[in-house]
C-alpha positions in Angstrom: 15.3 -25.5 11.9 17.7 -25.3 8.7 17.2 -22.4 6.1 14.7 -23.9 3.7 14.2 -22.5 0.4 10.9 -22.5 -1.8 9.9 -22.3 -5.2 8.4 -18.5 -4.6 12.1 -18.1 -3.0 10.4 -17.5 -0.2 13.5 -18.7 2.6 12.4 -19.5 6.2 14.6 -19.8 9.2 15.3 -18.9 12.7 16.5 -16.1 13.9 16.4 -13.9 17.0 14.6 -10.5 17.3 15.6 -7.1 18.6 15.8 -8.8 22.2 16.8 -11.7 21.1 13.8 -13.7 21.7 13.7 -16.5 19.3 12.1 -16.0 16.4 11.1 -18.1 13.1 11.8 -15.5 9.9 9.4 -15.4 6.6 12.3 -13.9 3.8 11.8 -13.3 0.3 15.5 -13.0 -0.2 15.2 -9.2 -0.1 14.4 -8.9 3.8 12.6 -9.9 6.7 8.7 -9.8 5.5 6.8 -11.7 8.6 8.2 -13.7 11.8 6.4 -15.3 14.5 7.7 -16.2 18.0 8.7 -19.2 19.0 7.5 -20.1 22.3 4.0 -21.2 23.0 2.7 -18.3 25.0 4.3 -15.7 22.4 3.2 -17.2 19.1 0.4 -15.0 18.2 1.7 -12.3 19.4 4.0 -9.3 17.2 7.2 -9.2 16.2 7.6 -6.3 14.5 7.0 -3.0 15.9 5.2 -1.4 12.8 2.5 -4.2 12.8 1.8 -3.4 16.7 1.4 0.2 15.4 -1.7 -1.1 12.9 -3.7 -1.4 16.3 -3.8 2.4 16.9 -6.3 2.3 13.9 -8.8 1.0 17.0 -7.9 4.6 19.0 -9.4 6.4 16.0 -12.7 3.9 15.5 -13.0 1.6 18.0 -15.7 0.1 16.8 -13.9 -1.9 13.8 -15.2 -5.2 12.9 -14.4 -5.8 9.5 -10.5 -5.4 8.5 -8.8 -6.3 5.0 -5.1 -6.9 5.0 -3.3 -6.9 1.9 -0.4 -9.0 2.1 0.1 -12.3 3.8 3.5 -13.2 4.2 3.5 -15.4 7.6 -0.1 -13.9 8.6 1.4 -12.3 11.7 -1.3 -9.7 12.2 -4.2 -11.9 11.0 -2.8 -14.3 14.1 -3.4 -11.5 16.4 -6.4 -10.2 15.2 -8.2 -13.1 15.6 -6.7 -14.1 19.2 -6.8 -10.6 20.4 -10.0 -9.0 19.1 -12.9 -11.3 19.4 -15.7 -9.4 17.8 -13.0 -8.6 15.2 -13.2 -10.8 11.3 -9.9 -10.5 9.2 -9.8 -11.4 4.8 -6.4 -11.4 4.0 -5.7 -10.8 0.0 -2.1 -12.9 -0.7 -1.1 -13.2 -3.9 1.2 -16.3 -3.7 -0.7 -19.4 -2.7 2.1 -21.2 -1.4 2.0 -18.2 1.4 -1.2 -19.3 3.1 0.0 -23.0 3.4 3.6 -22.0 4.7 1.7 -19.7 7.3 -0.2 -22.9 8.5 3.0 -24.7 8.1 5.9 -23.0 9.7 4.5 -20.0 11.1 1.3 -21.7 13.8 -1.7 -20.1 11.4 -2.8 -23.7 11.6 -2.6 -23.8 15.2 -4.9 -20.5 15.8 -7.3 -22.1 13.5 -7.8 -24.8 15.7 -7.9 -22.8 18.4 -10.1 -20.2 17.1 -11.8 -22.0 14.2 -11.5 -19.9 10.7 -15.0 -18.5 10.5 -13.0 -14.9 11.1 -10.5 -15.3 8.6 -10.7 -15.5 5.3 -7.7 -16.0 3.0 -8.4 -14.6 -0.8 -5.6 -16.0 -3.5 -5.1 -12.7 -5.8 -3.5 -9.5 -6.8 -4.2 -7.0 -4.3 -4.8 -4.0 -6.5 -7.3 -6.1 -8.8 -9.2 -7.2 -5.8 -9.2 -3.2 -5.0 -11.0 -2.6 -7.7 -13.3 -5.6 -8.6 -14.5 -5.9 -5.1 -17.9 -4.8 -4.0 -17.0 -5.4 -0.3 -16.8 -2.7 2.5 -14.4 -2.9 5.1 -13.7 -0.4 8.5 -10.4 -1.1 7.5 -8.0 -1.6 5.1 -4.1 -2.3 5.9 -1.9 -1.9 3.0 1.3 -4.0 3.9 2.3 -4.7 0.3 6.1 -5.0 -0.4 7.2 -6.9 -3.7 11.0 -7.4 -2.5 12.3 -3.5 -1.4 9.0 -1.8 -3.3 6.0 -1.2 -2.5 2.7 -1.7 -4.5 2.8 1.6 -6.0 -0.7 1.6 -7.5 -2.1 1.7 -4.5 -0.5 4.7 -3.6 -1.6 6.9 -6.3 -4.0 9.3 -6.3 -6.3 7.0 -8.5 -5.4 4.1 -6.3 -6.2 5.5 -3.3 -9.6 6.6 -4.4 -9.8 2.8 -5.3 -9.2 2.0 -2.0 -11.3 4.4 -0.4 -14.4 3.0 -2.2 -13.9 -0.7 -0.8 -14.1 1.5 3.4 -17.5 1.6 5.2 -18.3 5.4 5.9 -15.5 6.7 8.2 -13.2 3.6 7.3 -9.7 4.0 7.7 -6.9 3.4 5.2 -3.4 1.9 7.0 -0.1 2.0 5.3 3.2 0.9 6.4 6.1 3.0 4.6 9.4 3.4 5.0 11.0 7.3 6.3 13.7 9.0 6.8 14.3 9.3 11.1 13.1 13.4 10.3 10.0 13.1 8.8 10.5 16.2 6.7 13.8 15.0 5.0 11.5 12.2 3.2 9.8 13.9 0.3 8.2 10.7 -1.5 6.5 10.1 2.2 5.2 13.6 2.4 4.1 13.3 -1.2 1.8 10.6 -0.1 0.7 12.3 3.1 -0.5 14.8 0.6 -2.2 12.7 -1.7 -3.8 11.0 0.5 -4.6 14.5 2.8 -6.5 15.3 -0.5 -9.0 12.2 -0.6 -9.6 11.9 3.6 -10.4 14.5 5.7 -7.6 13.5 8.9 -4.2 11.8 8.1 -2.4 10.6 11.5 1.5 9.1 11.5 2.9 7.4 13.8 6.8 6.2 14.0 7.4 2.6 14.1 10.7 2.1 14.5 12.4 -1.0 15.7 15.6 1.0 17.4 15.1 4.8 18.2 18.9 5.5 16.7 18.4 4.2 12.9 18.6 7.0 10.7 15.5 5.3 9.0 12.6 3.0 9.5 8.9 2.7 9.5 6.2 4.8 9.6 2.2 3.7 10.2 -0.3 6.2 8.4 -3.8 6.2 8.7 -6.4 7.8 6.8 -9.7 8.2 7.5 -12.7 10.8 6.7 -13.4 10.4 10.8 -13.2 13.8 12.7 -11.0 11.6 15.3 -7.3 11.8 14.8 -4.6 10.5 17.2 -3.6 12.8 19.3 0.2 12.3 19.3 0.2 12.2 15.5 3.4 13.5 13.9 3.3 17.2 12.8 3.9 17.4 9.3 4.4 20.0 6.9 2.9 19.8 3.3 3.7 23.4 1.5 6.1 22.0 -0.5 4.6 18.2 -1.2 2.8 17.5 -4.4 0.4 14.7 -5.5 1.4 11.7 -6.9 -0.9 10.5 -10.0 2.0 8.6 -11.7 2.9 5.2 -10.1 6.3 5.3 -12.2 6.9 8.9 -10.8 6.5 7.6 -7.4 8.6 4.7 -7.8 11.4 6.8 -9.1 10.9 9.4 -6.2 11.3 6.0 -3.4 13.9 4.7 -4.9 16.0 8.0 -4.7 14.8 7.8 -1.0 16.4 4.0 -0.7 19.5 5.0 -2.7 19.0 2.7 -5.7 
């Protein structure tokens, strides 16, 4: 297909991946956000390899039933939620409309619901952080895969915001986040500021690397909190003596963006 441009900016087009398996792209003009394979027995599977990391959330609580994603984009991992994990109910909170129908669109989230029926998804339309903290529902877990363009949504991040977050997770819930690191873990400071924050609301904090090529000098990094004695076992070692909290969402945004080099 031809690069199309929307009114959200949002550009779509085809690309290849890593292995050059085609691929359709989901772009906000700032980056890759979501892709989907192209040929029929591949498109529900995952593209990227930080959104095949979310799954090790199951090797800590297996018994997950309910998760929330917050961010839609192209509803990669609500595609293979709900084709992989039959017992498994996915709400997605997207705050651009136009997202959900593109998904259906351009990116086969109409085909799956055919397929699977859409009693397992449900799509919300709002802000993610005022759904964080209006909600009364309870989830096993919560996936925060919130990029506006290059930044994340730093509220959510906070110590406050994390405690939101933590209300809205059925007793030993987990917490996921997908954020950016250097290739050493302990030459990213804002990362290991986070680890700590969040180290002071859960009992266990587990990373895991997600890179897309072993060689970058940067890439992503999967965290999972949760107050379960369970941790994964090849979690990366971290050391916190030197991290901080964050409680200021403009002091973290300052501290990433020194991190990107912007």
């Amino acid at each position: 297909m031809k690069r199309k441009m929307f009114e959200s900016g949002t550009m779509i087009y085809e690309d290849t991946d890593y292995f050059d398996f085609p691929i359709r792209v989901y772009d906000s003009g700032n980056g890759w956000q979501s892709a989907t394979f192209l040929e029929e027995d591949k498109k529900y599977d995952l593209v990227f390899n930080y959104l095949k990391a979310f799954n090790r959330a199951f090797d800590i609580k297996s018994d997950i039933k309910d998760i929330l994603l917050l961010g839609g984009a192209g509803y990669a991992y609500p595609k293979y939620v709900i084709s992989h994990y039959p017992e498994v109910s996915i709400s997605v909170v997207e705050i651009d409309p136009e997202a959900f129908e593109l998904a259906k669109q351009h990116f086969f989230l109409d085909d799956l619901i055919r397929e699977y029926g859409d009693n397992r998804l449900t799509n919300i339309t709002d802000d993610a952080v005022h759904y964080i903290k209006s909600t009364d529902n309870k989830y096993d877990l919560i996936i925060n895969d919130l990029y506006a363009d290059l930044d994340p949504v730093y509220q959510l991040l906070t110590y406050d915001g994390i405690v939101n977050v933590k209300k809205c997770l059925n007793d030993n819930g987990i917490y996921a986040l997908n954020l950016s690191g250097n290739k050493k873990l302990d030459k990213t400071d804002y990362l290991l500021n986070i680890i700590k924050t969040l180290s002071n609301i859960f009992k266990n904090v587990s990373i895991v690397k997600a890179f897309s090529y072993q060689y970058l000098r940067s890439g992503n990094y999967v965290l999972f909190a949760s107050d379960s004695d369970d941790k994964l076992p090849d979690s990366i070692p971290y050391d916190l003596t030197n991290a901080v909290l964050f409680e200021d969402a403009d002091k973290l945004k300052e501290d990433y963006h020194e991190f990107l080099g912007i």
